[in-house]
N, C-alpha and C positions, 0 to 999 in steps of 0.2 A: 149793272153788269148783266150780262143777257144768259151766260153759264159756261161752264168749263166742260174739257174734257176729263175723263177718268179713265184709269185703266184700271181692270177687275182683274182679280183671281178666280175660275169658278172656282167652287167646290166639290165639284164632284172629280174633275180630271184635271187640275190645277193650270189649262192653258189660262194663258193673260189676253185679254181682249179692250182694246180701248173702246167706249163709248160714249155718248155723250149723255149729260148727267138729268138733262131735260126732258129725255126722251119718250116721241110722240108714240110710238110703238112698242110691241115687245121685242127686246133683244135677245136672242137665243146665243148662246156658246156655238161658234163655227166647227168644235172640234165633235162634243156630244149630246148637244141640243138641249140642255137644261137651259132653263130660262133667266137671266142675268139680269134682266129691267125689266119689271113693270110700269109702263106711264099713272100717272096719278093726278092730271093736272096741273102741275108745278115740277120738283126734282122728281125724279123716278124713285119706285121704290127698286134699291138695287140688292139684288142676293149677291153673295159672296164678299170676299178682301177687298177692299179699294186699296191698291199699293203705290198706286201715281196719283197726282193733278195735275193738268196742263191748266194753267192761268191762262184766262182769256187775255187779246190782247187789245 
């Protein structure tokens, strides 16, 4: 399985943001810039609620 998508809650302004769970970069919140992913080599470290998965397909 190569990895899913996720969709986050941050926490700081509760927007939902899908990314993906592998992620080679950091991912920042579009609304107030806190940081959602950290890359780690493998899954990301992710801050916030994970409230979706999309299954690869």
């Amino acid at each position: 399985m190569a990895g899913s998508f996720v969709t986050v809650a941050c926490p700081d302004c509760e927007n939902e943001q899908t990314l993906f769970e592998k992620a080679a970069s950091e991912v920042a919140c579009a609304v107030c810039g806190h940081t959602l992913a950290r890359p780690t080599g493998g899954k990301a470290d992710i801050e916030g609620e994970v409230t979706a998965v999309v299954e690869a397909r």
